[in-house]
C-alpha positions in Angstrom: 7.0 -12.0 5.5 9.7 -11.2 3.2 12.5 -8.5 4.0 11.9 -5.0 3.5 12.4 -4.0 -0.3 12.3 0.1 0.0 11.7 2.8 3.5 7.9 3.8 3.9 8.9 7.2 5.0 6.2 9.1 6.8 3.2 6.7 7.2 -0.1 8.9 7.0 -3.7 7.1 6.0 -7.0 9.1 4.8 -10.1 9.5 7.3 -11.6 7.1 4.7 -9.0 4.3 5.3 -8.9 5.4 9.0 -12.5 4.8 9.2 -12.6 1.2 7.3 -9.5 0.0 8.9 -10.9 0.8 12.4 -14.2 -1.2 11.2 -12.5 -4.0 10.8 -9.7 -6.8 12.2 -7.5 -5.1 9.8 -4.3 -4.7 11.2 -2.4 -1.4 9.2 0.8 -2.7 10.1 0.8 -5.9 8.3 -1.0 -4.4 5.2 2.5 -2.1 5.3 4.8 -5.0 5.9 3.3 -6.7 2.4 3.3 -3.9 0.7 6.7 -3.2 1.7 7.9 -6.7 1.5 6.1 -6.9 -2.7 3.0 -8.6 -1.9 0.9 -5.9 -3.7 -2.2 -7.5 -3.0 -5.2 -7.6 -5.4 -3.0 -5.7 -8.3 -3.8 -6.5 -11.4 -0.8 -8.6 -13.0 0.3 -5.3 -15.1 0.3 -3.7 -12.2 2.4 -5.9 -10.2 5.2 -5.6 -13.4 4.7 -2.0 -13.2 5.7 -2.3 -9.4 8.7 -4.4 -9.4 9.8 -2.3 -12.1 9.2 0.9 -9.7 11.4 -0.6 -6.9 14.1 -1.2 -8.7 13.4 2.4 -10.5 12.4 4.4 -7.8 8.6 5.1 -9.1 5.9 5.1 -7.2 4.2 1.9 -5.7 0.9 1.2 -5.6 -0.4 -2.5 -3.0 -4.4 -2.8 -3.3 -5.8 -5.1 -0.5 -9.4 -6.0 0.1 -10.6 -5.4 3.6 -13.7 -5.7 4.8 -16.6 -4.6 2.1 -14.0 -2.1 1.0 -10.5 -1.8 -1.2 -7.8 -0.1 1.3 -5.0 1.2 -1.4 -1.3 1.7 -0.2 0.9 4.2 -2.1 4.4 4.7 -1.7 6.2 7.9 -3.4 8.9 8.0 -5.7 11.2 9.7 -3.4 10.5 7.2 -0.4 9.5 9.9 1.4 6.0 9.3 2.6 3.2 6.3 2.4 -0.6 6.6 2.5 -3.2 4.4 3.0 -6.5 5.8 1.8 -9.5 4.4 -0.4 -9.9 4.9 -4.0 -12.6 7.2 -3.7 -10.2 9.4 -1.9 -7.6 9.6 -4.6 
């Protein structure tokens, strides 16, 4: 895994994501160390510009990983201060 390119902050995740992750070999830890390390998952390639171009701007970034029968997405804020796991629906 790469190095770290920008804090997490305060990790929190949704009863959703919760829920899946738990159903699954999913470990939360390494979905956060891709995420964290630019390995947005699934992202759709505009998606993935609009995320390099966060980090360097301090946007918000967005990491979408399949796991299990469901999408787990991973947002950081633009002020670093806190990251969430949840599902879409939950948005």
């Amino acid at each position: 895994m790469s190095a770290a390119l920008f804090p997490l902050g305060r990790v929190v995740a949704t009863p959703g994501a919760l829920e899946v992750l738990g159903q699954t070999s999913a470990d939360p830890a390494q979905l956060l160390a891709r995420h964290q390390s630019g390995d947005w998952g699934e992202a759709p390639p505009e998606d993935v510009r609009e995320d390099r171009l966060s980090v360097e701007r301090g946007f918000r970034i967005l990491s979408s990983y399949p796991v299990g029968d469901e999408r787990v997405w991973i947002i950081t804020e633009a002020d670093r201060s806190s990251t969430c796991l949840l599902l879409p629906s939950e948005y």
